[in-house]
mmCIF file of the N, C-alpha and C atoms, coordinates in Angstrom:
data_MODEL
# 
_entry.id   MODEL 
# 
loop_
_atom_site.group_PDB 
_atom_site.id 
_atom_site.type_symbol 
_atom_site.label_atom_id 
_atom_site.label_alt_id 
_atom_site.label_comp_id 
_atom_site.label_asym_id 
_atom_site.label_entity_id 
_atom_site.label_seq_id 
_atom_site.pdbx_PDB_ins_code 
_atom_site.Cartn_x 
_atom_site.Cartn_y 
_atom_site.Cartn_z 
_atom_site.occupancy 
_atom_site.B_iso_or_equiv 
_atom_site.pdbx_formal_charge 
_atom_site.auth_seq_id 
_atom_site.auth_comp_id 
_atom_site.auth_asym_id 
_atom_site.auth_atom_id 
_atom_site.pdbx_PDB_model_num 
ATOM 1   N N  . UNK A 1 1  ? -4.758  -5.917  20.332  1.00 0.00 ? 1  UNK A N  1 
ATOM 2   C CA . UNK A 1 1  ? -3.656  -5.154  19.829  1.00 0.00 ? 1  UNK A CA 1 
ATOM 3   C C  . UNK A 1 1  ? -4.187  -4.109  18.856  1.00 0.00 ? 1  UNK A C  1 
ATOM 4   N N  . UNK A 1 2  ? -3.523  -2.861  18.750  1.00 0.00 ? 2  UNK A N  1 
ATOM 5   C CA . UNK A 1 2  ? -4.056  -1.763  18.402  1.00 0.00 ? 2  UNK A CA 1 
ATOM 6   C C  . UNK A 1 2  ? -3.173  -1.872  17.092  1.00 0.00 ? 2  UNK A C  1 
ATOM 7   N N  . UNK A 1 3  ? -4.105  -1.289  15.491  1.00 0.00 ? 3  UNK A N  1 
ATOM 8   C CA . UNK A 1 3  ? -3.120  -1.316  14.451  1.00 0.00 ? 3  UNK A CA 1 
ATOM 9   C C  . UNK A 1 3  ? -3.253  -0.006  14.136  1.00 0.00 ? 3  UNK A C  1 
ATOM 10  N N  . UNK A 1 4  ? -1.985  0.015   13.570  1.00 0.00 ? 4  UNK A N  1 
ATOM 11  C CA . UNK A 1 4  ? -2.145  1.455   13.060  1.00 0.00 ? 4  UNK A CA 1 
ATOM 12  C C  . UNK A 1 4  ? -1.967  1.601   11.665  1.00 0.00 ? 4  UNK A C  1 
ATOM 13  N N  . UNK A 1 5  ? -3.141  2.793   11.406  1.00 0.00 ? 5  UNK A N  1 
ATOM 14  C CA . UNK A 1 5  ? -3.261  3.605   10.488  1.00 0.00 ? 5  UNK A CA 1 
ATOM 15  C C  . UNK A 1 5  ? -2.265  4.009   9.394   1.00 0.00 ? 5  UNK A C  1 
ATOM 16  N N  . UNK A 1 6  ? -2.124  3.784   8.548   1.00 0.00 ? 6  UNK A N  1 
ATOM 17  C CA . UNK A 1 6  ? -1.522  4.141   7.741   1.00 0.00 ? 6  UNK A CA 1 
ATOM 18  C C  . UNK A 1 6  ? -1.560  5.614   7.076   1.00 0.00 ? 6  UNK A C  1 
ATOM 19  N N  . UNK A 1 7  ? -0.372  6.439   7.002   1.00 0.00 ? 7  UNK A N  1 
ATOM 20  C CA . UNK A 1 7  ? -1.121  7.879   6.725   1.00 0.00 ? 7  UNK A CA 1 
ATOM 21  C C  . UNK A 1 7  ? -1.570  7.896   5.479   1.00 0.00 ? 7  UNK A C  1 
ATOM 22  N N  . UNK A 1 8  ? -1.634  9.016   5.246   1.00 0.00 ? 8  UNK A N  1 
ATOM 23  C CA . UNK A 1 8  ? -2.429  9.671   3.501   1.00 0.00 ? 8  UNK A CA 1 
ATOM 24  C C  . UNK A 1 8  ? -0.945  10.487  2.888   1.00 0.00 ? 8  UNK A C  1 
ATOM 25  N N  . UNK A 1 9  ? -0.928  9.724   1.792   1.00 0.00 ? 9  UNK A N  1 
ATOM 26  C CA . UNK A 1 9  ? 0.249   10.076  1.432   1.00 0.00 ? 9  UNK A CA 1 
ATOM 27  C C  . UNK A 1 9  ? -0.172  11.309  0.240   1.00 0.00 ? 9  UNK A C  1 
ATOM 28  N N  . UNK A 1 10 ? 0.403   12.336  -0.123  1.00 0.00 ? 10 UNK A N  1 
ATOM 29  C CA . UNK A 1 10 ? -0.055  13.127  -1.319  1.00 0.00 ? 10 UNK A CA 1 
ATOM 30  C C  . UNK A 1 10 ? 0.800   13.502  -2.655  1.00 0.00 ? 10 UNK A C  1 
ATOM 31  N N  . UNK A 1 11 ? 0.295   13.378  -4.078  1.00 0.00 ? 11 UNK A N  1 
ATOM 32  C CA . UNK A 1 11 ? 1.273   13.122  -5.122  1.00 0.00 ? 11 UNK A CA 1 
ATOM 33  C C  . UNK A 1 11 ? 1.191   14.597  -5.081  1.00 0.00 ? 11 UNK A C  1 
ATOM 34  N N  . UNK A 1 12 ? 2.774   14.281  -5.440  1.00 0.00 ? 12 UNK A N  1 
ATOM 35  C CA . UNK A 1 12 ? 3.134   15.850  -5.730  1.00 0.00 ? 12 UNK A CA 1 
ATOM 36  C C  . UNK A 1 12 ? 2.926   16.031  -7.064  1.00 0.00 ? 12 UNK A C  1 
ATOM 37  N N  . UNK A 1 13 ? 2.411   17.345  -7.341  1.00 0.00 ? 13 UNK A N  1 
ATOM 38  C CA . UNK A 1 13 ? 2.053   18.382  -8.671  1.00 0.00 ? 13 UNK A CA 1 
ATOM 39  C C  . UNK A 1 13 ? 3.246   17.966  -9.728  1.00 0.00 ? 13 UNK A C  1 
ATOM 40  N N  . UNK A 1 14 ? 2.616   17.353  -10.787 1.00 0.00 ? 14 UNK A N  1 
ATOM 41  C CA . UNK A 1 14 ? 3.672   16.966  -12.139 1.00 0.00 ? 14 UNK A CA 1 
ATOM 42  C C  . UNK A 1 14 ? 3.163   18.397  -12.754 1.00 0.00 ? 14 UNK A C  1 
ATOM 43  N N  . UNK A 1 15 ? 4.195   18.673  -14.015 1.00 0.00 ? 15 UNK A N  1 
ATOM 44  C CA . UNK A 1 15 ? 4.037   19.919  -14.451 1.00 0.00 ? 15 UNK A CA 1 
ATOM 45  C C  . UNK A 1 15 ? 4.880   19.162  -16.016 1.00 0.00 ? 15 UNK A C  1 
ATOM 46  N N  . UNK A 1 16 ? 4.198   19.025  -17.028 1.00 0.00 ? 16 UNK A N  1 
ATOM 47  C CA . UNK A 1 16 ? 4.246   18.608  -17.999 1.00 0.00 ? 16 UNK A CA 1 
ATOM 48  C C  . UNK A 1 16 ? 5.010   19.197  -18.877 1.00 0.00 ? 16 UNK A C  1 
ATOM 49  N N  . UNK A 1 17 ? 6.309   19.518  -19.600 1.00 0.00 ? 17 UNK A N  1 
ATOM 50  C CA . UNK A 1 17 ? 7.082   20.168  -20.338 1.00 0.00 ? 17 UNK A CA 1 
ATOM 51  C C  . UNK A 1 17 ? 6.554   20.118  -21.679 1.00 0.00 ? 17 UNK A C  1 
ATOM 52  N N  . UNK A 1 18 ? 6.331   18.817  -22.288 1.00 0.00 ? 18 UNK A N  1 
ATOM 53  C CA . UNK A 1 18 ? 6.228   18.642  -23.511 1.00 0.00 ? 18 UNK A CA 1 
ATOM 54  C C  . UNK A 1 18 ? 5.249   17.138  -23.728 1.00 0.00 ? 18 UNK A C  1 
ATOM 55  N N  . UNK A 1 19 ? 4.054   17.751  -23.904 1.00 0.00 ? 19 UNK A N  1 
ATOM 56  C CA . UNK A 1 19 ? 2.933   16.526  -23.863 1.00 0.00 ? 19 UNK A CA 1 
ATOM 57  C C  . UNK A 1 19 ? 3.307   15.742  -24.773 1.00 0.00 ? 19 UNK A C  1 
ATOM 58  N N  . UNK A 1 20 ? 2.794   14.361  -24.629 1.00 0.00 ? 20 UNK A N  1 
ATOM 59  C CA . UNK A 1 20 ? 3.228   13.598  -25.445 1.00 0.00 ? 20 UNK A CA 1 
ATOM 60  C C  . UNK A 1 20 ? 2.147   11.960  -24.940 1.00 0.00 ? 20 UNK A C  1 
ATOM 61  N N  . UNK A 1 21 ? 2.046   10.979  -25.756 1.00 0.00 ? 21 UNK A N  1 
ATOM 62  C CA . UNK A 1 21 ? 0.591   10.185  -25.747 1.00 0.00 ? 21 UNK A CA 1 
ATOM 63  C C  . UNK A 1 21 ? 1.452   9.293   -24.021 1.00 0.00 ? 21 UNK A C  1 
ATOM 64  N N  . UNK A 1 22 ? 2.836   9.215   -23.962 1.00 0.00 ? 22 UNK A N  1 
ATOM 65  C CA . UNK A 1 22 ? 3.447   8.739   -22.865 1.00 0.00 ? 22 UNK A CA 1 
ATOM 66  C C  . UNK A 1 22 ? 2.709   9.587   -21.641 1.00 0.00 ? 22 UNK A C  1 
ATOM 67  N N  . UNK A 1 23 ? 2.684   10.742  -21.823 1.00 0.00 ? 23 UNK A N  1 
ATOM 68  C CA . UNK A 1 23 ? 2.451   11.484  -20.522 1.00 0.00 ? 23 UNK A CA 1 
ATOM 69  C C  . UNK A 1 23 ? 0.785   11.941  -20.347 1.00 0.00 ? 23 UNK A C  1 
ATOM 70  N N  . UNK A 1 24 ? 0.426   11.703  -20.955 1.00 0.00 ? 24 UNK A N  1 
ATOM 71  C CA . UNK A 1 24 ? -1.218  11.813  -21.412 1.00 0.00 ? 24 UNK A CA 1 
ATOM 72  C C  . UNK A 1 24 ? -1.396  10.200  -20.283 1.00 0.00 ? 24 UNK A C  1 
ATOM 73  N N  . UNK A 1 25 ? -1.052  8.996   -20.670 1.00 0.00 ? 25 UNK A N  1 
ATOM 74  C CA . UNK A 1 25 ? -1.451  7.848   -20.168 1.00 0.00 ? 25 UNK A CA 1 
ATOM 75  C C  . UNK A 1 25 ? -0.441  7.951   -18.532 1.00 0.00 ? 25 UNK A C  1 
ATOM 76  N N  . UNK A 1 26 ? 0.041   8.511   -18.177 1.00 0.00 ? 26 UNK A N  1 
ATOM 77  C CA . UNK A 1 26 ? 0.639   8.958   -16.491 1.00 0.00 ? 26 UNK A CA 1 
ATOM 78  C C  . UNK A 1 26 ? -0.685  9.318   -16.351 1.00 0.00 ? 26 UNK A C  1 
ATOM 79  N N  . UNK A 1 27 ? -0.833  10.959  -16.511 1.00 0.00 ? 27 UNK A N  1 
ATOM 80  C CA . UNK A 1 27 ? -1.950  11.458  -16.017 1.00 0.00 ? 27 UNK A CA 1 
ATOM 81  C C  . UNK A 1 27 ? -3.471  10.482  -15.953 1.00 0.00 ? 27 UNK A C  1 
ATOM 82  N N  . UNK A 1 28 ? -3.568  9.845   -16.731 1.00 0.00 ? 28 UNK A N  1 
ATOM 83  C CA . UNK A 1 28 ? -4.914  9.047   -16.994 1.00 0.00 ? 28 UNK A CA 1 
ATOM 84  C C  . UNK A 1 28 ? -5.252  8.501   -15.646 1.00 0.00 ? 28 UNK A C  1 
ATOM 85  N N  . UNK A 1 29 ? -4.224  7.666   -15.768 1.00 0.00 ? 29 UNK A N  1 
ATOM 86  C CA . UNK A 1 29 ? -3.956  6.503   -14.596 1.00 0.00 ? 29 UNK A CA 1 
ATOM 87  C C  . UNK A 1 29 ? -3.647  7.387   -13.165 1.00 0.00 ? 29 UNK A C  1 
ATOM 88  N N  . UNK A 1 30 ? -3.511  8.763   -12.702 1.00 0.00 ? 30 UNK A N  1 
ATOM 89  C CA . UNK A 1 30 ? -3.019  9.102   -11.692 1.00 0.00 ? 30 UNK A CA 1 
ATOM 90  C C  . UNK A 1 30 ? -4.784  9.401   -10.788 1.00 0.00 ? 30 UNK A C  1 
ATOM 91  N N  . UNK A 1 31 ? -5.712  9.273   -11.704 1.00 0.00 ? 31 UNK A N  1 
ATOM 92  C CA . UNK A 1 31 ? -7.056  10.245  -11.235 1.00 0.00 ? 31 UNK A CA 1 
ATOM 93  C C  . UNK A 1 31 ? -7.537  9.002   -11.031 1.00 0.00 ? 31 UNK A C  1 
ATOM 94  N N  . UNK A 1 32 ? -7.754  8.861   -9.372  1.00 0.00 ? 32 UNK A N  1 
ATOM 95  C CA . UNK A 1 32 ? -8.812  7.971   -8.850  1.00 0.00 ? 32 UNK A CA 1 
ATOM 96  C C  . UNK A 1 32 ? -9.880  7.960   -8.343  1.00 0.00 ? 32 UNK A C  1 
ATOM 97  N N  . UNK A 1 33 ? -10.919 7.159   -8.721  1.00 0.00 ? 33 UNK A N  1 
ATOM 98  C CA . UNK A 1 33 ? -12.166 7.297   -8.589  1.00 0.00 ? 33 UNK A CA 1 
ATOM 99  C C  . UNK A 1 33 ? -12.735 7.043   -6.335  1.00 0.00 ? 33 UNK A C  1 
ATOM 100 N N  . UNK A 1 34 ? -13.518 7.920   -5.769  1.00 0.00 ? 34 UNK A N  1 
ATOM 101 C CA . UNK A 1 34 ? -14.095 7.439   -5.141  1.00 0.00 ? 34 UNK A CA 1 
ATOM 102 C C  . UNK A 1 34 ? -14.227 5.859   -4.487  1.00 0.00 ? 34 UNK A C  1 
ATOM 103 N N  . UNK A 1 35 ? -15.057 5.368   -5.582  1.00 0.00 ? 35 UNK A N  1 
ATOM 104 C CA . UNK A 1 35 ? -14.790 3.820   -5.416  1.00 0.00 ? 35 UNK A CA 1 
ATOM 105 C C  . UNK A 1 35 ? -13.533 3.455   -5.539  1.00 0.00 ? 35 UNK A C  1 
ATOM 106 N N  . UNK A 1 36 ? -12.457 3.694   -6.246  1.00 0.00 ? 36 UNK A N  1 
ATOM 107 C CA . UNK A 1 36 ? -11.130 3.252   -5.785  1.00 0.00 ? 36 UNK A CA 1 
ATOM 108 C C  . UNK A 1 36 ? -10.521 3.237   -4.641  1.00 0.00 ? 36 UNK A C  1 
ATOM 109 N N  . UNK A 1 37 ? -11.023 4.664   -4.022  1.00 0.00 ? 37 UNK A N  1 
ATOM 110 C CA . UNK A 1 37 ? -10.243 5.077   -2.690  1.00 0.00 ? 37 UNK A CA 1 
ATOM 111 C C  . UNK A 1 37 ? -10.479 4.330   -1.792  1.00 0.00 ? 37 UNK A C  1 
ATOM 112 N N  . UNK A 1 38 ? -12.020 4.124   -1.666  1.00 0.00 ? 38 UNK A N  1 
ATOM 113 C CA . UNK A 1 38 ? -12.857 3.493   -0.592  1.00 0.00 ? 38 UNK A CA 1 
ATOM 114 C C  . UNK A 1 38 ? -12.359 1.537   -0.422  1.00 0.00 ? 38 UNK A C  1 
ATOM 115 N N  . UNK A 1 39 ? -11.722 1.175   -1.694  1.00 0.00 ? 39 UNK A N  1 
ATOM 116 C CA . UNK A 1 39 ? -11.114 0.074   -1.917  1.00 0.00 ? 39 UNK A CA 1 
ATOM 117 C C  . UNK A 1 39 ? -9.875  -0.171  -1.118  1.00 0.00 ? 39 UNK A C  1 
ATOM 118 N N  . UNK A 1 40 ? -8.621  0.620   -0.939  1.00 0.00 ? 40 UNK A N  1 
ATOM 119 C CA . UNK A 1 40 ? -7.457  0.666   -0.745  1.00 0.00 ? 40 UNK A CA 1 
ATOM 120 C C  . UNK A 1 40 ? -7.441  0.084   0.255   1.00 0.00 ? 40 UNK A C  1 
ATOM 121 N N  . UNK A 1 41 ? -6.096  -0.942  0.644   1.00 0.00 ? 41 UNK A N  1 
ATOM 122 C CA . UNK A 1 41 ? -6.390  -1.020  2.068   1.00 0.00 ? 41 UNK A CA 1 
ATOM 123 C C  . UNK A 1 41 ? -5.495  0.195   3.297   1.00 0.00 ? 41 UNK A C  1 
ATOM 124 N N  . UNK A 1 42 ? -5.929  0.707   4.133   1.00 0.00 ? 42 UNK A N  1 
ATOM 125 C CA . UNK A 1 42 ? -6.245  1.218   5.009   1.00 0.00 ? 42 UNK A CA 1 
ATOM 126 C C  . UNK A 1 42 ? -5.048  1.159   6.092   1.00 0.00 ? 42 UNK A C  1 
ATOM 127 N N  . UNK A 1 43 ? -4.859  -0.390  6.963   1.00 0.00 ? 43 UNK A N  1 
ATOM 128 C CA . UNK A 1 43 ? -4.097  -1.015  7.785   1.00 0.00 ? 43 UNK A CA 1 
ATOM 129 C C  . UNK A 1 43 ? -3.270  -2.015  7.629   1.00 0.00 ? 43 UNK A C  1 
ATOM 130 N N  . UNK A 1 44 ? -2.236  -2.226  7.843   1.00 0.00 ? 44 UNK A N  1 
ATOM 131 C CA . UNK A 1 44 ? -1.285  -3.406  7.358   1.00 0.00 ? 44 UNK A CA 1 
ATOM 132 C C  . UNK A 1 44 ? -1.826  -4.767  6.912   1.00 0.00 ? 44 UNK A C  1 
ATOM 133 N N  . UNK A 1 45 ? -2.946  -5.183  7.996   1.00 0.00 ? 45 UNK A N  1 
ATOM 134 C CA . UNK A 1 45 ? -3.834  -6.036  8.301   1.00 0.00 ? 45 UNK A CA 1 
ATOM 135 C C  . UNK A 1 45 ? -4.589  -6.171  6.821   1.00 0.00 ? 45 UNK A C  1 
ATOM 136 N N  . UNK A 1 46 ? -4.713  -5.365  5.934   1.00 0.00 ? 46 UNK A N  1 
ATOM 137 C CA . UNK A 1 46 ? -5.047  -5.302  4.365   1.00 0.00 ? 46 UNK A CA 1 
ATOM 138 C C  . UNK A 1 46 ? -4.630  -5.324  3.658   1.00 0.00 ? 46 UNK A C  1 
ATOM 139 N N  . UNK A 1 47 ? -2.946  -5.598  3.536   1.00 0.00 ? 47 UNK A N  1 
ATOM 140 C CA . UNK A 1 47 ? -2.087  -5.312  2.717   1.00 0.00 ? 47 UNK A CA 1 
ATOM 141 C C  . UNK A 1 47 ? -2.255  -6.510  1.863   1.00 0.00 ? 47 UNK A C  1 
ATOM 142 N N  . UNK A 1 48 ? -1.556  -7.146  0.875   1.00 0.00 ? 48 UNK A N  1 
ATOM 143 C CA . UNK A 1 48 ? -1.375  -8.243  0.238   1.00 0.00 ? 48 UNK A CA 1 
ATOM 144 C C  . UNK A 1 48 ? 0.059   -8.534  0.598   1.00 0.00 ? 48 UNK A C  1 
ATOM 145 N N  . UNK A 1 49 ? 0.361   -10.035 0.773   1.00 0.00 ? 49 UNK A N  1 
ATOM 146 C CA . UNK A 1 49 ? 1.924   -10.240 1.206   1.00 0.00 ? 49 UNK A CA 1 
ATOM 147 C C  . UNK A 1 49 ? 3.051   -9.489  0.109   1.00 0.00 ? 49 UNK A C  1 
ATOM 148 N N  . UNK A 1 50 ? 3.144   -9.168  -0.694  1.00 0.00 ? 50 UNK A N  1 
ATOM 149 C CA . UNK A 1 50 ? 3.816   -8.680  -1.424  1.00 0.00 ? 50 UNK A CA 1 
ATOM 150 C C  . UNK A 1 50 ? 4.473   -7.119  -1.214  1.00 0.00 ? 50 UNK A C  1 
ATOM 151 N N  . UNK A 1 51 ? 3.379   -6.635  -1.176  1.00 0.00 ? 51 UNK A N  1 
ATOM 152 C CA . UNK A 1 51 ? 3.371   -5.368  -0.352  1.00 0.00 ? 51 UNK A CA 1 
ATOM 153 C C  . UNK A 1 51 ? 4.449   -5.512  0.975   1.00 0.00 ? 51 UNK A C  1 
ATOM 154 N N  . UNK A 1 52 ? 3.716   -5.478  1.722   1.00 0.00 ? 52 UNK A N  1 
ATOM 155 C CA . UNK A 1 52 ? 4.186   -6.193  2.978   1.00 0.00 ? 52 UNK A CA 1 
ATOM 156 C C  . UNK A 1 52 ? 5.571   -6.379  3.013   1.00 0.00 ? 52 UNK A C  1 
ATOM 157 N N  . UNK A 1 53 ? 5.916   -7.351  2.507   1.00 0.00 ? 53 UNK A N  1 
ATOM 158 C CA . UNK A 1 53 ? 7.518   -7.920  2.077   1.00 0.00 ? 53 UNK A CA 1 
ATOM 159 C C  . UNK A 1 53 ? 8.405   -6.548  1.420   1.00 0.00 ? 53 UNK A C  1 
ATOM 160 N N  . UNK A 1 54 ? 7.645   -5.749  0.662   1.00 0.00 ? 54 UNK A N  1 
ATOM 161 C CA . UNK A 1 54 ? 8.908   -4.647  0.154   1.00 0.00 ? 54 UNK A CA 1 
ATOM 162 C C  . UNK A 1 54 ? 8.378   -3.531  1.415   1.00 0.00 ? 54 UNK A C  1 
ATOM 163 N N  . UNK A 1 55 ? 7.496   -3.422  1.684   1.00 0.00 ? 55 UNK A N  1 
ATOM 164 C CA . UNK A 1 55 ? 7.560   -2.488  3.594   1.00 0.00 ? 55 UNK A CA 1 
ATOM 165 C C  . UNK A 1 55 ? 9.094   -2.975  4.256   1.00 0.00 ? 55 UNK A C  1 
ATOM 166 N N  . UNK A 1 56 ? 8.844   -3.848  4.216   1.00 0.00 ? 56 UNK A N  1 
ATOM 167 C CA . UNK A 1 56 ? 9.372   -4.379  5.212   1.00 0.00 ? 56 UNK A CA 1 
ATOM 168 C C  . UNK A 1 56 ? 10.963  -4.767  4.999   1.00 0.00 ? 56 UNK A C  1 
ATOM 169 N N  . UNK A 1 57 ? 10.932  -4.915  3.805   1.00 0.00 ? 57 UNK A N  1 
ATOM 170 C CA . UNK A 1 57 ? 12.364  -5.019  3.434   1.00 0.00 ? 57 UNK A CA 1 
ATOM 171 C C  . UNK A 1 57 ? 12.950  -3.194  3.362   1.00 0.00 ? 57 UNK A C  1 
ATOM 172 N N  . UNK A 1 58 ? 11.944  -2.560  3.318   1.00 0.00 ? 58 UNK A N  1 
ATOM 173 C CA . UNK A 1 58 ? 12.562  -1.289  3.796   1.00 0.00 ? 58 UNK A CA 1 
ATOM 174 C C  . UNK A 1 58 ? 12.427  -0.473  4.791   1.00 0.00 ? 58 UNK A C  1 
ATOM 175 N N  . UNK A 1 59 ? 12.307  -1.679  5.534   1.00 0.00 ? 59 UNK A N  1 
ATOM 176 C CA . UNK A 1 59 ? 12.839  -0.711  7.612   1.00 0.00 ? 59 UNK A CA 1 
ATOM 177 C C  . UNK A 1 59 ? 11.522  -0.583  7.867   1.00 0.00 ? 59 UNK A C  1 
ATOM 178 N N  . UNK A 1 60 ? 9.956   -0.794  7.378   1.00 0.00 ? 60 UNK A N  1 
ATOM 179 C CA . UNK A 1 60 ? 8.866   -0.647  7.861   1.00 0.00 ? 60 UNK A CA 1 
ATOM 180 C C  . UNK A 1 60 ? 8.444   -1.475  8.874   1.00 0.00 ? 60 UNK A C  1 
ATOM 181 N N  . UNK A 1 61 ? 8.703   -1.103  10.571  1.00 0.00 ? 61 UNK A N  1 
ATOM 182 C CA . UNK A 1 61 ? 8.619   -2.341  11.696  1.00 0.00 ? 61 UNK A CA 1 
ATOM 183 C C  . UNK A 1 61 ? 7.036   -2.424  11.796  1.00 0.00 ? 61 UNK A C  1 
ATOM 184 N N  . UNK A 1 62 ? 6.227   -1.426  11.572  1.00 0.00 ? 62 UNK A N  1 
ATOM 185 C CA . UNK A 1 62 ? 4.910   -2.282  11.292  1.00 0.00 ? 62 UNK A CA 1 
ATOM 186 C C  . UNK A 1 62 ? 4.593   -3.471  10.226  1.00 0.00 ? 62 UNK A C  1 
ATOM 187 N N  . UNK A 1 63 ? 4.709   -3.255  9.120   1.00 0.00 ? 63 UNK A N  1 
ATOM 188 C CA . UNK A 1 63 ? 5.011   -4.321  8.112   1.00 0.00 ? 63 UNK A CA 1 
ATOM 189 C C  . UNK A 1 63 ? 5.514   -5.730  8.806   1.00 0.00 ? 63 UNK A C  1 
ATOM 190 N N  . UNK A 1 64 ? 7.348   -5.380  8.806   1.00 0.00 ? 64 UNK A N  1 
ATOM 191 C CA . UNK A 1 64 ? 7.862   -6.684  9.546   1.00 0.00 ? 64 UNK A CA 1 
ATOM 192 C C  . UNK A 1 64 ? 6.670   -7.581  10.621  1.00 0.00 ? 64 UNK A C  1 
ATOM 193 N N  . UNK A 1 65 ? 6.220   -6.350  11.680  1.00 0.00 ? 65 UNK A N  1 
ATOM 194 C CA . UNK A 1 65 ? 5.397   -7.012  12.449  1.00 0.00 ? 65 UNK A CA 1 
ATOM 195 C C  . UNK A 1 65 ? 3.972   -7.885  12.205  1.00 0.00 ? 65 UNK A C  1 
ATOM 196 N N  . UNK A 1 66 ? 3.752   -7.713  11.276  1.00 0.00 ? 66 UNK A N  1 
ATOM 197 C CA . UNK A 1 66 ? 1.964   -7.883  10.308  1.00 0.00 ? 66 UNK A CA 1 
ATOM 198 C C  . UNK A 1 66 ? 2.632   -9.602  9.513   1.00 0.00 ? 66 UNK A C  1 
ATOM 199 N N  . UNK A 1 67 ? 4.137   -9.300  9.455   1.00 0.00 ? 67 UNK A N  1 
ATOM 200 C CA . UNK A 1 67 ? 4.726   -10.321 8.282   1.00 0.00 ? 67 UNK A CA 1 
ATOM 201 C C  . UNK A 1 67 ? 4.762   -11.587 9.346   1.00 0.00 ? 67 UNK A C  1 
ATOM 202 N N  . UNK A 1 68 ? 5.178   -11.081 10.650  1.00 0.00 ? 68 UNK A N  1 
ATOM 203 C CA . UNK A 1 68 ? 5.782   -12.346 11.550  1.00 0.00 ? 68 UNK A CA 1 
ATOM 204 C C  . UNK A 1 68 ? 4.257   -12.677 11.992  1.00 0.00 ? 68 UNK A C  1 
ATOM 205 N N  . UNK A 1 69 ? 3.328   -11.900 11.944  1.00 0.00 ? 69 UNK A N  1 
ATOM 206 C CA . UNK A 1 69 ? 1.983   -12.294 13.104  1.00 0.00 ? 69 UNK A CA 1 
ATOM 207 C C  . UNK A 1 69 ? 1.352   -13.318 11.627  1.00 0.00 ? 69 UNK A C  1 
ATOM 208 N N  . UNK A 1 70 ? 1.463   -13.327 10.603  1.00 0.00 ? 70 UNK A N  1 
ATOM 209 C CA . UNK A 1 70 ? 1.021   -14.413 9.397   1.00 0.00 ? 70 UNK A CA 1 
ATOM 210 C C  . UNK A 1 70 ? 1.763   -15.564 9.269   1.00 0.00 ? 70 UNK A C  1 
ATOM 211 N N  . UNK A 1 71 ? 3.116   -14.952 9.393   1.00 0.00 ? 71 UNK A N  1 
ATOM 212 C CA . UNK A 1 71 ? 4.209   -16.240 9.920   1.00 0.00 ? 71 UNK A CA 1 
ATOM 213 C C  . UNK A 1 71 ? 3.407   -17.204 10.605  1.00 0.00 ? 71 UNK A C  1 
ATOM 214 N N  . UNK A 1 72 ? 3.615   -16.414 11.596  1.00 0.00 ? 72 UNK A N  1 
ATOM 215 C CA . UNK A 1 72 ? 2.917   -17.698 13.325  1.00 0.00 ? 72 UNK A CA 1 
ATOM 216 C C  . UNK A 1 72 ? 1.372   -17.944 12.677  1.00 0.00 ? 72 UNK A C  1 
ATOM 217 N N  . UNK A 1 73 ? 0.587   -17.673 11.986  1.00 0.00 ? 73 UNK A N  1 
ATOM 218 C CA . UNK A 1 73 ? -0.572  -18.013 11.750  1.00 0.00 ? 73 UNK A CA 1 
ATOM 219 C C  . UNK A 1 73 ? -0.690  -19.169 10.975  1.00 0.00 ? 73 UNK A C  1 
ATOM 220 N N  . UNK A 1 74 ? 0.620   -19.433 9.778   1.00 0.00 ? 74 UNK A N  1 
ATOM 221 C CA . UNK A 1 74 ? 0.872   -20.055 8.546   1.00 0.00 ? 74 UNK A CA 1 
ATOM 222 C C  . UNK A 1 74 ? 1.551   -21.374 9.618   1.00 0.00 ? 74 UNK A C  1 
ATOM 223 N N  . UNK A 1 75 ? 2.379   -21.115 10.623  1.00 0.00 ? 75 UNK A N  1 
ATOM 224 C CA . UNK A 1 75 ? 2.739   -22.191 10.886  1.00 0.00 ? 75 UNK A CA 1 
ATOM 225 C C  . UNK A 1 75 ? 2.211   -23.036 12.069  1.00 0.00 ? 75 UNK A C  1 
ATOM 226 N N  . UNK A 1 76 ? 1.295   -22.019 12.999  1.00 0.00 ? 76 UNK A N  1 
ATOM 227 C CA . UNK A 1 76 ? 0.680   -23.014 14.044  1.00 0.00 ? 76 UNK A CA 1 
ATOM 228 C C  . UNK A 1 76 ? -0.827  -22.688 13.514  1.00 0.00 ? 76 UNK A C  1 
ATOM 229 N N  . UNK A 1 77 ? -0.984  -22.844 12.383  1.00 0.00 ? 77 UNK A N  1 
ATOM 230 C CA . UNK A 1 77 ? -1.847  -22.886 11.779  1.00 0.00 ? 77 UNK A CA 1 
ATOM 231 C C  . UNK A 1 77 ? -3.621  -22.503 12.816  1.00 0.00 ? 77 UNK A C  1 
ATOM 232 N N  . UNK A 1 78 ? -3.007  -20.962 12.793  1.00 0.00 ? 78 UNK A N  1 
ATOM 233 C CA . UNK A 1 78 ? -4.159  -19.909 13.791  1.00 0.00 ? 78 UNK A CA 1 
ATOM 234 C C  . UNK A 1 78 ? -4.279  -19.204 12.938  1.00 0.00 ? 78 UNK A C  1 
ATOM 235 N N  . UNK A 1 79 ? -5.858  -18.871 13.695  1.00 0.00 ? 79 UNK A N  1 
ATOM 236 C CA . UNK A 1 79 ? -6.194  -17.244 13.014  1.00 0.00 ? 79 UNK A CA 1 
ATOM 237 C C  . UNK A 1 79 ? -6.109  -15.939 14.130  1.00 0.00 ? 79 UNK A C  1 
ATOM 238 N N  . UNK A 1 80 ? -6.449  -15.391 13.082  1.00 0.00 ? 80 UNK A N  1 
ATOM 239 C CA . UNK A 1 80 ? -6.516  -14.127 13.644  1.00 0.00 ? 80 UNK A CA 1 
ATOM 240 C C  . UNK A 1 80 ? -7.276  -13.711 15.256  1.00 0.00 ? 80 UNK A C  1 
# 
């Protein structure tokens, strides 16, 4: 079975009115390193169940599908 890719999502341009130590620590946290990126997961198949569960609770039928194939794994106790 073929998984799919998850796209590349892109943050849109914040434009700062009135700096302040609140919006200083947004920006901090928005700049990711290389090694972060290379971390992320990629395919559903990487997600953490948590994730997963709010996909999926919002209409994501890949998600749902990744949720039921762990289902059946958790209960006829298979792998992958």
């Amino acid at each position: 079975m073929m998984r799919k890719s998850l796209s590349l999502f892109v943050r849109p341009a914040v434009r700062l009115v009135k700096p302040t130590s609140m919006t200083t620590k947004i920006i901090a946290r928005s700049i990711v390193s290389i090694e972060e990126a290379k971390k992320m997961p990629r395919n559903y198949n990487e997600m953490p169940n948590d994730v997963l569960l709010t996909m999926a609770i919002g209409g994501d039928q890949d998600a749902r599908e990744e949720r039921l194939i762990r289902e059946i794994m958790a209960v006829d106790n298979v792998s992958w």
